[in-house]
mmCIF file of the N, C-alpha and C atoms, coordinates in Angstrom:
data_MODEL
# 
_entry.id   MODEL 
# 
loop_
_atom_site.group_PDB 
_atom_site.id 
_atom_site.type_symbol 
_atom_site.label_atom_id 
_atom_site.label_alt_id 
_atom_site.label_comp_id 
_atom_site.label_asym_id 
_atom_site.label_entity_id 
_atom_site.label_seq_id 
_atom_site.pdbx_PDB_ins_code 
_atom_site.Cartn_x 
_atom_site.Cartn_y 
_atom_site.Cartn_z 
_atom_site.occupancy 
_atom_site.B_iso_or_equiv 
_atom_site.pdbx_formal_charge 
_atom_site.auth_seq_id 
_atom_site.auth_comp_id 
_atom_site.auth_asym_id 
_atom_site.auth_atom_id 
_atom_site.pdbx_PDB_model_num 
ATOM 1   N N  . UNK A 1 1  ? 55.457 -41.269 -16.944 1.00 0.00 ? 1  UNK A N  1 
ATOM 2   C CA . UNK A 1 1  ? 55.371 -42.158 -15.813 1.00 0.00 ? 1  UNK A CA 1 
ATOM 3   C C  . UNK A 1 1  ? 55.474 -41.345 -14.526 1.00 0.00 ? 1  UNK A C  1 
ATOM 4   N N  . UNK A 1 2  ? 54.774 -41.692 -13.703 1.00 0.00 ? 2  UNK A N  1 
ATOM 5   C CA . UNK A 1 2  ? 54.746 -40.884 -12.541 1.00 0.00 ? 2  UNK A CA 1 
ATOM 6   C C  . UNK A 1 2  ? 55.488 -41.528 -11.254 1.00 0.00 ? 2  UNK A C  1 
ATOM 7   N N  . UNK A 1 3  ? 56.437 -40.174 -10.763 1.00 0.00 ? 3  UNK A N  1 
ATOM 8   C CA . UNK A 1 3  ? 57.685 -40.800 -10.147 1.00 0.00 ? 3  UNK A CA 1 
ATOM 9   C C  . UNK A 1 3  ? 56.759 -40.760 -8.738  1.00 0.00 ? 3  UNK A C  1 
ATOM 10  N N  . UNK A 1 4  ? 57.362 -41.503 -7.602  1.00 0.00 ? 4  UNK A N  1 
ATOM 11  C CA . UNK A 1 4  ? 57.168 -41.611 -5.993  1.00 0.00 ? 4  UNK A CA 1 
ATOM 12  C C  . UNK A 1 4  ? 58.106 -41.280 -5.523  1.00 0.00 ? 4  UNK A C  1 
ATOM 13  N N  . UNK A 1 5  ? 57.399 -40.565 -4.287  1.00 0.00 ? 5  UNK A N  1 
ATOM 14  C CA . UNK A 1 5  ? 58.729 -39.696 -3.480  1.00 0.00 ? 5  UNK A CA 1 
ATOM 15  C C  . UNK A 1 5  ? 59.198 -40.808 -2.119  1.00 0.00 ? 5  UNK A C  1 
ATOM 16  N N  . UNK A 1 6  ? 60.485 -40.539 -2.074  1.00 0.00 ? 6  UNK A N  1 
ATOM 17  C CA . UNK A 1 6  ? 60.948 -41.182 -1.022  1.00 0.00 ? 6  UNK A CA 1 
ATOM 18  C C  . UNK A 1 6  ? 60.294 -41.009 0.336   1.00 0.00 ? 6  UNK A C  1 
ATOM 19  N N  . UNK A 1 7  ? 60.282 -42.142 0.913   1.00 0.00 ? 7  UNK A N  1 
ATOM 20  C CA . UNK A 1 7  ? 59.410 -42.397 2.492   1.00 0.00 ? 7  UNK A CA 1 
ATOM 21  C C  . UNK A 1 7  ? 60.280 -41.675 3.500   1.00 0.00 ? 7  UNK A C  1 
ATOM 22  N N  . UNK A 1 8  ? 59.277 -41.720 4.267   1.00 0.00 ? 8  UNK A N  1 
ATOM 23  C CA . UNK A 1 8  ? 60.010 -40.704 5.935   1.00 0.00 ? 8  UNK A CA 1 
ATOM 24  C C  . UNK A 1 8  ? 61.876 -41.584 6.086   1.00 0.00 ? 8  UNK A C  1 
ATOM 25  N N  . UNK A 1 9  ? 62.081 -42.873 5.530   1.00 0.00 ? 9  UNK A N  1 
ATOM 26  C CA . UNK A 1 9  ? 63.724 -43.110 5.998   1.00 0.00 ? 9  UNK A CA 1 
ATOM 27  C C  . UNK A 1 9  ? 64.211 -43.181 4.864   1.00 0.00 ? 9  UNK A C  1 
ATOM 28  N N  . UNK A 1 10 ? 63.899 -43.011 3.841   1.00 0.00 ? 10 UNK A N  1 
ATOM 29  C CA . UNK A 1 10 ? 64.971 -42.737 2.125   1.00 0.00 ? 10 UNK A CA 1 
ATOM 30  C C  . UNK A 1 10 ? 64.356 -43.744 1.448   1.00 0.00 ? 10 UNK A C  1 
ATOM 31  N N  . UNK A 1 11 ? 63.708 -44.427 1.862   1.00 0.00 ? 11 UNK A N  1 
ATOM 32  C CA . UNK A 1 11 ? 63.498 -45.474 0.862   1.00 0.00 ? 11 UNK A CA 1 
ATOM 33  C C  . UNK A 1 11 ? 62.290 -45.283 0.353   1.00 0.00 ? 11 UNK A C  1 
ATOM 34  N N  . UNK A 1 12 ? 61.552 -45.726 -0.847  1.00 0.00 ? 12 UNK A N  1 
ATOM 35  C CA . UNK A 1 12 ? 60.321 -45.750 -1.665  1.00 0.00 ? 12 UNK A CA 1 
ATOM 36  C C  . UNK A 1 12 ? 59.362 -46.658 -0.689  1.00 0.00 ? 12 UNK A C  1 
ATOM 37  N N  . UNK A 1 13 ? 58.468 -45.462 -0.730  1.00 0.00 ? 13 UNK A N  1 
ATOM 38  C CA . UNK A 1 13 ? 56.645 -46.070 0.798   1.00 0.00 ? 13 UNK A CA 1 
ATOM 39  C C  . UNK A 1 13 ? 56.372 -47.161 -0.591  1.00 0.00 ? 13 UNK A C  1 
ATOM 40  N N  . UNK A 1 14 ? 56.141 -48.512 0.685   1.00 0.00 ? 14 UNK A N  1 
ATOM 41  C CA . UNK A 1 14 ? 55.221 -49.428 -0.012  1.00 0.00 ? 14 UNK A CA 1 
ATOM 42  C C  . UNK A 1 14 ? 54.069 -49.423 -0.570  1.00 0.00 ? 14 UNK A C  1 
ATOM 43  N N  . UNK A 1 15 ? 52.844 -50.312 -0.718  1.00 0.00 ? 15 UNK A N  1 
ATOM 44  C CA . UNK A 1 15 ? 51.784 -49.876 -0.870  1.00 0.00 ? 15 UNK A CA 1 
ATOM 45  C C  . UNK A 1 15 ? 51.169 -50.569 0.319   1.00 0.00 ? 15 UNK A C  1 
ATOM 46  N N  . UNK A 1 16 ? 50.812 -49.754 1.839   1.00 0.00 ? 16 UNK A N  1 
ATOM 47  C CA . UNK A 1 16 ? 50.638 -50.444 3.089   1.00 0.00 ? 16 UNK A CA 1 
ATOM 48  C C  . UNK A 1 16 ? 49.319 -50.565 3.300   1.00 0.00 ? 16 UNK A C  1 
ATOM 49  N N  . UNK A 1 17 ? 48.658 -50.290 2.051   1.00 0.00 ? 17 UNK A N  1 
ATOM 50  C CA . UNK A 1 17 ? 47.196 -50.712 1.712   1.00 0.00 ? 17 UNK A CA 1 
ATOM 51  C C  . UNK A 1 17 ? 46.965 -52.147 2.719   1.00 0.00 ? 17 UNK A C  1 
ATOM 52  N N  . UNK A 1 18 ? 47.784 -52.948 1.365   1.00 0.00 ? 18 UNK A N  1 
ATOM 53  C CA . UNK A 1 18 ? 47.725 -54.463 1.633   1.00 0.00 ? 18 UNK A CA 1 
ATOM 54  C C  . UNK A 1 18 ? 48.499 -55.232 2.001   1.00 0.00 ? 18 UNK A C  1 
ATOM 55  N N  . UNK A 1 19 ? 49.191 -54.447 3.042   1.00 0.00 ? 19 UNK A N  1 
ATOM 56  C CA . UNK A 1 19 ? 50.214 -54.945 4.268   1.00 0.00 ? 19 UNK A CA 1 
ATOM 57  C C  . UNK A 1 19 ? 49.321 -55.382 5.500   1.00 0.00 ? 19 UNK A C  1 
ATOM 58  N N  . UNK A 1 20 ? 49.863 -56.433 6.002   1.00 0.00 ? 20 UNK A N  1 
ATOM 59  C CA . UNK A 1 20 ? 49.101 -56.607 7.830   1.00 0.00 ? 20 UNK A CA 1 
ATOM 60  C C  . UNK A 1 20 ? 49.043 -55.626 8.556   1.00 0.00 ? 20 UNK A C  1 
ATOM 61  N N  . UNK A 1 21 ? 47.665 -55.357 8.814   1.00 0.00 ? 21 UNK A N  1 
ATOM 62  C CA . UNK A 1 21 ? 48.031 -53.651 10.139  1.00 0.00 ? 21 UNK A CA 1 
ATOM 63  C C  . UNK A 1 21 ? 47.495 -54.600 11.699  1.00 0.00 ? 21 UNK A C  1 
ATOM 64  N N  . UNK A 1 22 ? 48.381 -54.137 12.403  1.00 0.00 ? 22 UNK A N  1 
ATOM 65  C CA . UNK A 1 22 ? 48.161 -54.418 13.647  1.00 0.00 ? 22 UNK A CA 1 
ATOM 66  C C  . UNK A 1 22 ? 47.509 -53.116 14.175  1.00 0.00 ? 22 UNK A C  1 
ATOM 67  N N  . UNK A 1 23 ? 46.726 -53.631 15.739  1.00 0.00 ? 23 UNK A N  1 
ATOM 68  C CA . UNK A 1 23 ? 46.294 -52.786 16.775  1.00 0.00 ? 23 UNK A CA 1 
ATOM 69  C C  . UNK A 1 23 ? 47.445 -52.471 17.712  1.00 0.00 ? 23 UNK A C  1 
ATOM 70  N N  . UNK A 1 24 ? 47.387 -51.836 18.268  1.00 0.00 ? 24 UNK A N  1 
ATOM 71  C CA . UNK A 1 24 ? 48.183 -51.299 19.576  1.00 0.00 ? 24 UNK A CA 1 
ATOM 72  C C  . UNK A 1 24 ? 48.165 -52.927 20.900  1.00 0.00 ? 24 UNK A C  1 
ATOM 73  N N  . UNK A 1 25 ? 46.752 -53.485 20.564  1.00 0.00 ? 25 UNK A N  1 
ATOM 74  C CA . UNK A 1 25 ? 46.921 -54.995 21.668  1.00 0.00 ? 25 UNK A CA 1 
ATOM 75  C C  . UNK A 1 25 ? 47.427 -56.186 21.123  1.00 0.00 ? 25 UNK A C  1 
ATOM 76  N N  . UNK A 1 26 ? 47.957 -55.707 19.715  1.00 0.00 ? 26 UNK A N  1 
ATOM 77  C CA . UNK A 1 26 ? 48.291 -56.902 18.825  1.00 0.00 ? 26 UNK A CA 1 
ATOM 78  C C  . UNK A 1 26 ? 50.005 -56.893 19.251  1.00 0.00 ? 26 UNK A C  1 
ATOM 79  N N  . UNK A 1 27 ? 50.349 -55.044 18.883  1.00 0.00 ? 27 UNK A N  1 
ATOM 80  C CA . UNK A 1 27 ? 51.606 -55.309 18.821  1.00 0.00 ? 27 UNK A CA 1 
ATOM 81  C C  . UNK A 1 27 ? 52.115 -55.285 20.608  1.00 0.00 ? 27 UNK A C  1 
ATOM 82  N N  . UNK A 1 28 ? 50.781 -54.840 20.957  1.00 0.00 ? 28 UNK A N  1 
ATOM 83  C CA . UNK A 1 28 ? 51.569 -55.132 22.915  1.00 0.00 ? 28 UNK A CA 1 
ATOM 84  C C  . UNK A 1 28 ? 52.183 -56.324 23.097  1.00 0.00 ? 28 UNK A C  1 
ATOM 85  N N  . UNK A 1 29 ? 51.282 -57.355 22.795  1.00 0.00 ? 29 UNK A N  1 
ATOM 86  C CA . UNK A 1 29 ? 51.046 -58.424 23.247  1.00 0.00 ? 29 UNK A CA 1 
ATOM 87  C C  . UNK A 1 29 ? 52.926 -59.303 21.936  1.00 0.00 ? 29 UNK A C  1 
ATOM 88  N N  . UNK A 1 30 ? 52.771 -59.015 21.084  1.00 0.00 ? 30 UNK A N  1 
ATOM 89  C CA . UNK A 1 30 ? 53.606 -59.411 20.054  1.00 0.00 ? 30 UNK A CA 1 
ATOM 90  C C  . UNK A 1 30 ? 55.074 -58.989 20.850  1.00 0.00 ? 30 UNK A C  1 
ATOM 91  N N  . UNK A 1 31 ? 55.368 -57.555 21.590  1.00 0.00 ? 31 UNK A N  1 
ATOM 92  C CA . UNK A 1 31 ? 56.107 -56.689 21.610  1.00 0.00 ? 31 UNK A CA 1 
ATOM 93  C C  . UNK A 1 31 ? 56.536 -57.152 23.498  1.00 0.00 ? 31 UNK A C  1 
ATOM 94  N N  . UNK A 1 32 ? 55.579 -57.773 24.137  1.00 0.00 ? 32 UNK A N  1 
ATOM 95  C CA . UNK A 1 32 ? 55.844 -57.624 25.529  1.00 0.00 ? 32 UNK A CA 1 
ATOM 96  C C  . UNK A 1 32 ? 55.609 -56.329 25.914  1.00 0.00 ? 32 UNK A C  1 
ATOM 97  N N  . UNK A 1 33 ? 55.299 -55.563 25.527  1.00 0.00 ? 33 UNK A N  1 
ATOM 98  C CA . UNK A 1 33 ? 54.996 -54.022 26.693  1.00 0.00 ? 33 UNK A CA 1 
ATOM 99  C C  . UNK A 1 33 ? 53.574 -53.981 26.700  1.00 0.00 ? 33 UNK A C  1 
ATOM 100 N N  . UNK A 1 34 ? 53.301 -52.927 27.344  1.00 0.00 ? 34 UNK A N  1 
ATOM 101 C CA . UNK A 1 34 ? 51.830 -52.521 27.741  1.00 0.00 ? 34 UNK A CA 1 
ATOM 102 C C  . UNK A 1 34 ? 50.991 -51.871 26.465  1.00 0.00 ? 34 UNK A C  1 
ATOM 103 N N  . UNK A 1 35 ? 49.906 -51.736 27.089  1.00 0.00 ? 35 UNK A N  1 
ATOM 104 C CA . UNK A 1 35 ? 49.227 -51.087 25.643  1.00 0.00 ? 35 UNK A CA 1 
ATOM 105 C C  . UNK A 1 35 ? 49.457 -49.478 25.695  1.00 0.00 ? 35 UNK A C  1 
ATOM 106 N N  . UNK A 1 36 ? 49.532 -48.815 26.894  1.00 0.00 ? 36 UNK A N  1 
ATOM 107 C CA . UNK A 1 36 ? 49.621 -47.840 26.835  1.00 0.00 ? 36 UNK A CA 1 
ATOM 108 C C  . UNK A 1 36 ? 51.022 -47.283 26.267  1.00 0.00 ? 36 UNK A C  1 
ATOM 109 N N  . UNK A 1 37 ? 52.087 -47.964 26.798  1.00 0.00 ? 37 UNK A N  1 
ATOM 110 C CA . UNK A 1 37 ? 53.627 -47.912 26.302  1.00 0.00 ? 37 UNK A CA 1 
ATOM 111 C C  . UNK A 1 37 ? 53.523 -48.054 24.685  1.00 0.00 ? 37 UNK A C  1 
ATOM 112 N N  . UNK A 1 38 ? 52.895 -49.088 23.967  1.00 0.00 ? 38 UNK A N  1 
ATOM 113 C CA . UNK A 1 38 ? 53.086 -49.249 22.600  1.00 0.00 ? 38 UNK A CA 1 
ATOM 114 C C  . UNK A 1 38 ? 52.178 -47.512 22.038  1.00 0.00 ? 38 UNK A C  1 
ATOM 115 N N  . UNK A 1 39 ? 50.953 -47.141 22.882  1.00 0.00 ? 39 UNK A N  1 
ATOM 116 C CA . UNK A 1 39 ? 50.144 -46.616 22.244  1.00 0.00 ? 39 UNK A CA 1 
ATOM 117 C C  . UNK A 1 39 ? 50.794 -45.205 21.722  1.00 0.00 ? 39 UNK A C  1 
ATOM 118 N N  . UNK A 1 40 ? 51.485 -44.503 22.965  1.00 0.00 ? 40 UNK A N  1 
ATOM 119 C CA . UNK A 1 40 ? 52.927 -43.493 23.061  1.00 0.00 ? 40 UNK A CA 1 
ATOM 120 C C  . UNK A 1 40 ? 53.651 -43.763 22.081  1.00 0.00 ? 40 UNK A C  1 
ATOM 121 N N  . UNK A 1 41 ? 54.053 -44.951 21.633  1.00 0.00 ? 41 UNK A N  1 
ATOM 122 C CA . UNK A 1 41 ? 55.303 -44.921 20.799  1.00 0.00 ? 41 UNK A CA 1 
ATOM 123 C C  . UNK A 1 41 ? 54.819 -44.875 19.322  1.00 0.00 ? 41 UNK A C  1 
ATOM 124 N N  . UNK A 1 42 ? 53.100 -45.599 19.092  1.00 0.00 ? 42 UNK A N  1 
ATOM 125 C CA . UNK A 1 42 ? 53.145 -45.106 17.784  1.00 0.00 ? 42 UNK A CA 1 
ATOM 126 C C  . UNK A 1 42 ? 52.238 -44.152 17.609  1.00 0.00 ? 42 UNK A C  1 
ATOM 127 N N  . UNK A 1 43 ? 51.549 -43.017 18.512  1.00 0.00 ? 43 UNK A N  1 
ATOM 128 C CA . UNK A 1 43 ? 50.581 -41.763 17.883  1.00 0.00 ? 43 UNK A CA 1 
ATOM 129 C C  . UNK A 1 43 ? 51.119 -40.888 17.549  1.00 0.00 ? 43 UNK A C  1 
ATOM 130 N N  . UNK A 1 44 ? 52.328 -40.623 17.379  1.00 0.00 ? 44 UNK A N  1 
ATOM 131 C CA . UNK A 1 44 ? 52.904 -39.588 16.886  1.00 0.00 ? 44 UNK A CA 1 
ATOM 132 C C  . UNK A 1 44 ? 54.357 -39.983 15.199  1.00 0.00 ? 44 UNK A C  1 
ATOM 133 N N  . UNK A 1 45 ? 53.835 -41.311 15.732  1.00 0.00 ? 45 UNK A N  1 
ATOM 134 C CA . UNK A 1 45 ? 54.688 -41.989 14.070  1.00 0.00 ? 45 UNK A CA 1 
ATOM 135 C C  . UNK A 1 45 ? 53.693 -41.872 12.951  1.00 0.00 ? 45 UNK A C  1 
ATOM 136 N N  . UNK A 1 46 ? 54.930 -41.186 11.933  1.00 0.00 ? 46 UNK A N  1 
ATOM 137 C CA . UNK A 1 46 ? 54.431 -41.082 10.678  1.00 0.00 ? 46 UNK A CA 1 
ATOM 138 C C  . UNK A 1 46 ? 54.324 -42.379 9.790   1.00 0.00 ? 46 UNK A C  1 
ATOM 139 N N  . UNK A 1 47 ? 52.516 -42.198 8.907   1.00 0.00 ? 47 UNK A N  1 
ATOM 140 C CA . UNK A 1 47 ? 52.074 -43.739 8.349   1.00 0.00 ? 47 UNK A CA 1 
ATOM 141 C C  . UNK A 1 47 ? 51.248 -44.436 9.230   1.00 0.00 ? 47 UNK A C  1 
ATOM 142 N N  . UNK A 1 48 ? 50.941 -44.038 10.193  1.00 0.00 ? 48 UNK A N  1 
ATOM 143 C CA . UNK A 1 48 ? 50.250 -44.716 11.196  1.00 0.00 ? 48 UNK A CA 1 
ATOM 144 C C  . UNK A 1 48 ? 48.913 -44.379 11.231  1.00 0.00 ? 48 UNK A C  1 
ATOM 145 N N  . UNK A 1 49 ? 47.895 -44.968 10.766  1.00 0.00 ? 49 UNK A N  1 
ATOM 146 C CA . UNK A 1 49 ? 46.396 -44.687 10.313  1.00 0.00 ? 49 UNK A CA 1 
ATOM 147 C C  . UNK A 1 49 ? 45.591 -44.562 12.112  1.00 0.00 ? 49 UNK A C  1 
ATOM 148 N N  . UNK A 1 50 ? 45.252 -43.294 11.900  1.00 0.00 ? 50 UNK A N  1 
ATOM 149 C CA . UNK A 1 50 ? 44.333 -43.205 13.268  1.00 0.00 ? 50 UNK A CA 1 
ATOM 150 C C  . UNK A 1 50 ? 42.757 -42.893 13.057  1.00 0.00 ? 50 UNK A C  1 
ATOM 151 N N  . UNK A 1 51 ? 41.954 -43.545 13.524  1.00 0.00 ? 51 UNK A N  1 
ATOM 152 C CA . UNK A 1 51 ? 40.757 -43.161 13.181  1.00 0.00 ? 51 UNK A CA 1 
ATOM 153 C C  . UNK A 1 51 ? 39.888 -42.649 14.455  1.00 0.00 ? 51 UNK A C  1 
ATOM 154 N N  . UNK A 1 52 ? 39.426 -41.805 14.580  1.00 0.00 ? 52 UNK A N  1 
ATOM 155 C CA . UNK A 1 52 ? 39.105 -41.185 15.857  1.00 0.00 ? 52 UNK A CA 1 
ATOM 156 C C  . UNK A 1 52 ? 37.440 -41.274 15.759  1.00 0.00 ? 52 UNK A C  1 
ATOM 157 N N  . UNK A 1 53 ? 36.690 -41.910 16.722  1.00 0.00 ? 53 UNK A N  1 
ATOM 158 C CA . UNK A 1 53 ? 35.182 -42.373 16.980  1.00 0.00 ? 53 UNK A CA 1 
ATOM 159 C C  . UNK A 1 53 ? 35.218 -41.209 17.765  1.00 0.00 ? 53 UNK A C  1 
ATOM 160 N N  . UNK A 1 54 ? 34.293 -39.792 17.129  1.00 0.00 ? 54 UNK A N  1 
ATOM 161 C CA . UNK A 1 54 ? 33.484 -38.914 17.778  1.00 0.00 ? 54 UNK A CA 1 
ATOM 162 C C  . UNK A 1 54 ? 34.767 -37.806 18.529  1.00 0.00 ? 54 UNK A C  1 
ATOM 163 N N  . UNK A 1 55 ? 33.841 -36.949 19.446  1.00 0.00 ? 55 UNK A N  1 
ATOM 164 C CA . UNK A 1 55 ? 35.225 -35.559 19.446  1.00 0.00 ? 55 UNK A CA 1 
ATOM 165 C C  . UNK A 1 55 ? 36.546 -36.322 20.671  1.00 0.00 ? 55 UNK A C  1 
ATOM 166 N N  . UNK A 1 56 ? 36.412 -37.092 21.166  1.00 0.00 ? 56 UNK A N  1 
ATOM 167 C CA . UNK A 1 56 ? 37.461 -37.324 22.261  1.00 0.00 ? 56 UNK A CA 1 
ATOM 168 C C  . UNK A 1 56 ? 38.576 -37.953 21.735  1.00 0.00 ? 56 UNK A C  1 
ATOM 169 N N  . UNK A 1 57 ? 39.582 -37.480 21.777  1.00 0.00 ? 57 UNK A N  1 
ATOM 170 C CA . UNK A 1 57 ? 40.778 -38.218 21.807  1.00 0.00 ? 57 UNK A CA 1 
ATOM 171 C C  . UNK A 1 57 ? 40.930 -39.816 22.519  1.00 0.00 ? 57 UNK A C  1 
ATOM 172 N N  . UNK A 1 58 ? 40.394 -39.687 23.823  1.00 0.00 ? 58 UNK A N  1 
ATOM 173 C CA . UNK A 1 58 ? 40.643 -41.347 23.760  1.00 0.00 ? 58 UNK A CA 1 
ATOM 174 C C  . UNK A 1 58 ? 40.005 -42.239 23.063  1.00 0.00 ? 58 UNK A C  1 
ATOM 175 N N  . UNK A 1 59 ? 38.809 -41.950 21.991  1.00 0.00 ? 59 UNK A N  1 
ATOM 176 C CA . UNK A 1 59 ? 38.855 -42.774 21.625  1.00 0.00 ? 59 UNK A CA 1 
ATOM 177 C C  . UNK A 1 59 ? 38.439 -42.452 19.768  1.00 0.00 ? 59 UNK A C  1 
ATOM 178 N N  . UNK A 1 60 ? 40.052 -42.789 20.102  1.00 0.00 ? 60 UNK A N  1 
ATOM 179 C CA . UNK A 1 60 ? 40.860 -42.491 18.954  1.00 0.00 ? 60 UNK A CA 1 
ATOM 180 C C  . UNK A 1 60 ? 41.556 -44.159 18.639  1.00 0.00 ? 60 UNK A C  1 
ATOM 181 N N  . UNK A 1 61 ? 41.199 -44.799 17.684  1.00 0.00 ? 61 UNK A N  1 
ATOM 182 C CA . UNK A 1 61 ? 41.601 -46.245 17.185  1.00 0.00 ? 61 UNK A CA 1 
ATOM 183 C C  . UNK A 1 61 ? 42.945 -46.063 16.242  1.00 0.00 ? 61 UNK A C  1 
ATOM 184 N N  . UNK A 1 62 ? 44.500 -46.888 16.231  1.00 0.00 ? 62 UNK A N  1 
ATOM 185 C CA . UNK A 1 62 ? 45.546 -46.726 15.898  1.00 0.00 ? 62 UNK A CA 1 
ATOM 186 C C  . UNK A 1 62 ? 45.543 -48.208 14.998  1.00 0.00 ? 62 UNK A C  1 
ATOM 187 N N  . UNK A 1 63 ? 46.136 -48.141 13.914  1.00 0.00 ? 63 UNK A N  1 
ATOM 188 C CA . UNK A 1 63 ? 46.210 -49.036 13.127  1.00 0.00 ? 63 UNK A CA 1 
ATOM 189 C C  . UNK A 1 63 ? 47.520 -49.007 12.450  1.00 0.00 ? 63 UNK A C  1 
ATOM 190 N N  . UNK A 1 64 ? 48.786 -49.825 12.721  1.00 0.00 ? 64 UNK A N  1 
ATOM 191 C CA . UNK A 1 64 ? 50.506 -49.828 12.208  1.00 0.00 ? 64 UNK A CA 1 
ATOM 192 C C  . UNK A 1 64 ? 50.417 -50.906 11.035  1.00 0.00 ? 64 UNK A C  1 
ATOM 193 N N  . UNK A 1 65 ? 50.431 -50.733 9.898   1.00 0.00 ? 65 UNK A N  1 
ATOM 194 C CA . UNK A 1 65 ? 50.861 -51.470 9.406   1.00 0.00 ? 65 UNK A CA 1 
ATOM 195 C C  . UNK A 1 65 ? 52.549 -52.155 9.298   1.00 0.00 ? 65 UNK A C  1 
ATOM 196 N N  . UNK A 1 66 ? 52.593 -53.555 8.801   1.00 0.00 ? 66 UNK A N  1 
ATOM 197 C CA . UNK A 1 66 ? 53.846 -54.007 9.332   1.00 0.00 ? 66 UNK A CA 1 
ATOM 198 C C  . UNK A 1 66 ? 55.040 -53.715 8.818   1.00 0.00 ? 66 UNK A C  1 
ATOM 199 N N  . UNK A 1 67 ? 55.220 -52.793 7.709   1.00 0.00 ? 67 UNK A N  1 
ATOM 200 C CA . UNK A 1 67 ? 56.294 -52.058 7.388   1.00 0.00 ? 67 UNK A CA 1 
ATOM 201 C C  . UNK A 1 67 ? 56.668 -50.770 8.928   1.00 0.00 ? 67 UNK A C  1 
ATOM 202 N N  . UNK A 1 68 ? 55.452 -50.168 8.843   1.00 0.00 ? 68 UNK A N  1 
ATOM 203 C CA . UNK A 1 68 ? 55.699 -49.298 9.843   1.00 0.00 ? 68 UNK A CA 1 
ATOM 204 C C  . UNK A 1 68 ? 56.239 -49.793 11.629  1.00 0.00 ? 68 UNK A C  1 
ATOM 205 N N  . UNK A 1 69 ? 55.288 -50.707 11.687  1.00 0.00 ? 69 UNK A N  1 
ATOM 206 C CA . UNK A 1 69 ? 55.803 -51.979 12.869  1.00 0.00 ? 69 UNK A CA 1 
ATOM 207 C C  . UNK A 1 69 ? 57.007 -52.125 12.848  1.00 0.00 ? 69 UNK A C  1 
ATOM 208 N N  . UNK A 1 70 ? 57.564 -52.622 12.256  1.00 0.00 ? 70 UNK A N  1 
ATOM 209 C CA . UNK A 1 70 ? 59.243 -53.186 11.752  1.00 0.00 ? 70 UNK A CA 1 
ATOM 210 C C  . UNK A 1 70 ? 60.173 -51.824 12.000  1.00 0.00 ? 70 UNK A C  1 
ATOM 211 N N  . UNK A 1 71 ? 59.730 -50.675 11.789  1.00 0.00 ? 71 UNK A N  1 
ATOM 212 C CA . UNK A 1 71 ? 60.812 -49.373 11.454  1.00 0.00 ? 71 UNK A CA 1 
ATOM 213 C C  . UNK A 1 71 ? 60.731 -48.821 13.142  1.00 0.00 ? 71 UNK A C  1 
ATOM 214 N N  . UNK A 1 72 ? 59.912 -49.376 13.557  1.00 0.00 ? 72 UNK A N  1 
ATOM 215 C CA . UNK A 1 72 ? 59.386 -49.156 15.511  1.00 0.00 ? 72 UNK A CA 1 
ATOM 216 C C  . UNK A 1 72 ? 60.583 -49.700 15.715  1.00 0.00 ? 72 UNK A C  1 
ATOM 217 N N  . UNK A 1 73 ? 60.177 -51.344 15.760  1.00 0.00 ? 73 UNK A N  1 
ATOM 218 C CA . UNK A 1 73 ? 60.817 -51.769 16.498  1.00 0.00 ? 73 UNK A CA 1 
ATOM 219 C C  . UNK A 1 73 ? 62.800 -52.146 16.023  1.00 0.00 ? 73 UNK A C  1 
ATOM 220 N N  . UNK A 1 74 ? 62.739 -51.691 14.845  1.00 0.00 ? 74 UNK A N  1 
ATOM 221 C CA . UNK A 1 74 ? 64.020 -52.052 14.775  1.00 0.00 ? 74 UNK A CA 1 
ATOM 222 C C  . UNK A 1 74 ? 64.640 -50.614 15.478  1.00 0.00 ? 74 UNK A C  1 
ATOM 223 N N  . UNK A 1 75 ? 63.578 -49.424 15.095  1.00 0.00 ? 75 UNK A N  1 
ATOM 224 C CA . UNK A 1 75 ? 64.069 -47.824 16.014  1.00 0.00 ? 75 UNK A CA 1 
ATOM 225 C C  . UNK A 1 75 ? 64.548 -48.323 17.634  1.00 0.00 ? 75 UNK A C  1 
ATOM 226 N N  . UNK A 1 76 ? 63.673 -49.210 18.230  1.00 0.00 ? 76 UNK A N  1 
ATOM 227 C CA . UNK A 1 76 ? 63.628 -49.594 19.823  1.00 0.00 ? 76 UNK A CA 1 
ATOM 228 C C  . UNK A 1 76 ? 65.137 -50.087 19.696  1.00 0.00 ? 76 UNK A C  1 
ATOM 229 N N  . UNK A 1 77 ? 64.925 -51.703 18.790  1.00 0.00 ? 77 UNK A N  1 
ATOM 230 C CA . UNK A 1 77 ? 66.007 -52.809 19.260  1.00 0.00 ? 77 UNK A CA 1 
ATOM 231 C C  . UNK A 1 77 ? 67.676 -52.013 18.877  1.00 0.00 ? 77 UNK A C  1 
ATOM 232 N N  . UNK A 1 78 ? 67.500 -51.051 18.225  1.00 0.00 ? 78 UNK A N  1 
ATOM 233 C CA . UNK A 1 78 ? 69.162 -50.686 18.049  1.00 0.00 ? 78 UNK A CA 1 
ATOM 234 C C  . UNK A 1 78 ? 69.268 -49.180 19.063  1.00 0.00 ? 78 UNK A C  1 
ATOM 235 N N  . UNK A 1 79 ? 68.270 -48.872 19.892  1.00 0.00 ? 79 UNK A N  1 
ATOM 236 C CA . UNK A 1 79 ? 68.461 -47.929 20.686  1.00 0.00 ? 79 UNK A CA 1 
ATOM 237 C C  . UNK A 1 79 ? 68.781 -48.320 22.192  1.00 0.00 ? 79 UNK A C  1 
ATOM 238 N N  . UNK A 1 80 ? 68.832 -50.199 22.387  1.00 0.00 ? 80 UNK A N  1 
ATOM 239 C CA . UNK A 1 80 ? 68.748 -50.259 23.525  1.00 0.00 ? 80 UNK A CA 1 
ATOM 240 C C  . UNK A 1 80 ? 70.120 -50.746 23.705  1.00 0.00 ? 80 UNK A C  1 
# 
């Protein structure tokens, strides 16, 4: 049987296949901040599917699924 390694916070990664993924205007808008503020907080989180249209970085498309969403914002709500 083939074992799974523990996720970036100790616990066993879901399968975030077929989890809800939000956009960066989904979770702005969900979250109250800006798009640019959400966009900062998740391009450098691990699990966070980025798909980049052609050589430029801006346009680069971010996709959180809602396990990863949840580990944001509970990171935010117990830091404030």
């Amino acid at each position: 049987m083939k074992q799974i390694a523990a996720g970036h916070d100790g616990e066993r990664p879901s399968d975030s296949a077929f989890e809800q993924h939000y956009s960066i205007s989904e979770l702005a808008k969900l979250w109250g901040l800006g798009r640019e503020s959400v966009r900062k907080l998740v391009m450098n989180e691990p699990d966070v599917t980025k798909v980049r249209m052609g050589k430029k970085k801006k346009n680069t498309h971010y996709t959180v699924s809602e396990s990863v969403a949840k580990r944001i914002h509970t990171r935010l709500s117990n830091a404030a």
